[in-house]
N, C-alpha and C positions, 0 to 999 in steps of 0.2 A: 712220206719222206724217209730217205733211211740214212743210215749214221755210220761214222765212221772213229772208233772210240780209240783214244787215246792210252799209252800205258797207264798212266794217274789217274784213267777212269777204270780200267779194267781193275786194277788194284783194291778201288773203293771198292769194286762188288766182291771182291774177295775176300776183302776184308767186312763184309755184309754191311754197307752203307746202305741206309733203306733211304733215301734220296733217290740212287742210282740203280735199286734194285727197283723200286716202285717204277722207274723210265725204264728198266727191261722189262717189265710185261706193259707197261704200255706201247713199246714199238716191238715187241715179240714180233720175229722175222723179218724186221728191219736193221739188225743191226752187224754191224763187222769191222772186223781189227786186218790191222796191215802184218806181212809178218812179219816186220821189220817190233812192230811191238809185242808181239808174241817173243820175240829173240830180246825185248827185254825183261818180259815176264818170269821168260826159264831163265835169265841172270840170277833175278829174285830170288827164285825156288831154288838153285845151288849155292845160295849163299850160307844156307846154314846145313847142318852138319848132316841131319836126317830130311831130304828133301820131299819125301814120300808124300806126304801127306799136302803140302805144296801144289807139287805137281797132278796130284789127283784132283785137285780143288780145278786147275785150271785145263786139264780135259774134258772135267764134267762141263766145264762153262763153255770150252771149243763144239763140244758133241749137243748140250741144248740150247744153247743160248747165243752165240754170236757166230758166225760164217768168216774164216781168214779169206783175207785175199793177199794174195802176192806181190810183191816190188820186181814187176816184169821189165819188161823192154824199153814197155809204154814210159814206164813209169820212171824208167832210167834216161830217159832221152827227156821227159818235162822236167827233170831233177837239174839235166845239165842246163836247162834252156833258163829253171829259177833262179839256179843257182847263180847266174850270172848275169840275168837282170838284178838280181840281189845286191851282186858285189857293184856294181856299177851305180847303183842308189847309194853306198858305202854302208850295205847293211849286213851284217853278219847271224847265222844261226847257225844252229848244233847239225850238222850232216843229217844227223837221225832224226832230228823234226822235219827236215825238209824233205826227206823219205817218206816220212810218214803222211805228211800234207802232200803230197804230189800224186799217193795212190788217192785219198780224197779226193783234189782235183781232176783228174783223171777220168776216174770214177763218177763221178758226179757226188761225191757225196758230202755230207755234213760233217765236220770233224767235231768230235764233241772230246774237250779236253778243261780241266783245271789249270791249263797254263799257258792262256789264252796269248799273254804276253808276247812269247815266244813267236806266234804266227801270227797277229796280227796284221804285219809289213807283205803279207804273199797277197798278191790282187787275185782276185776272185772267187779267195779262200773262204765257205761259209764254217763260222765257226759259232760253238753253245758250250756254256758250262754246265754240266748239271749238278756241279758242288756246292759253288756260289749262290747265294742268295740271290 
């Protein structure tokens, strides 16, 4: 199975959660980020004054440990198709999680996130927390 990890998960390992560190070597080559959450990662890393060290953290993670994949075409045209069975349910979420879940979708893959809340309402979305107990 391979995974598609969320900014709040990529975070934990950065911040060395040994939870979420222990589930990257167990799906070692299974796993990847949308770039939609890599462009919230580098928010993170410019938020403070000297980002250096930040951003080194989260190349070495791009370069061994998880593979991006892109918010392509695909991915912009299931955005628009959720997006509006969403509204029609009268359900709302953040542009950027529906982004995020639609390269899953798409993809086939497993979205693993701590904010499980948020995408629960998308049909056929599999989703795991690896924070939660």
């Amino acid at each position: 199975m391979s995974f598609l990890l969320d900014t709040n998960i990529l975070s934990a390992y950065l911040k060395h959660s040994r939870k979420v560190a222990h589930r990257f070597v167990q799906h070692s080559g299974g796993l990847y980020t949308s770039s939609v959450a890599l462009g919230e990662l580098y928010t993170w890393a410019f938020r403070v004054p000297t980002p250096s060290a930040r951003l080194s953290a989260i190349d070495v993670m791009i370069r061994d440990d998880i593979s991006p994949m892109q918010f392509d075409d695909e991915c912009a045209r299931r955005f628009g198709w959720e997006k509006n069975n969403l509204r029609r349910r009268g359900i709302g979420i953040s542009p950027v999680d529906l982004q995020i879940a639609c390269v899953a979708l798409v993809y086939d893959l497993t979205l693993v996130t701590n904010n499980t809340a948020d995408f629960v309402n998308i049909s056929g979305l599999r989703i795991e927390d690896w924070l939660t107990p």
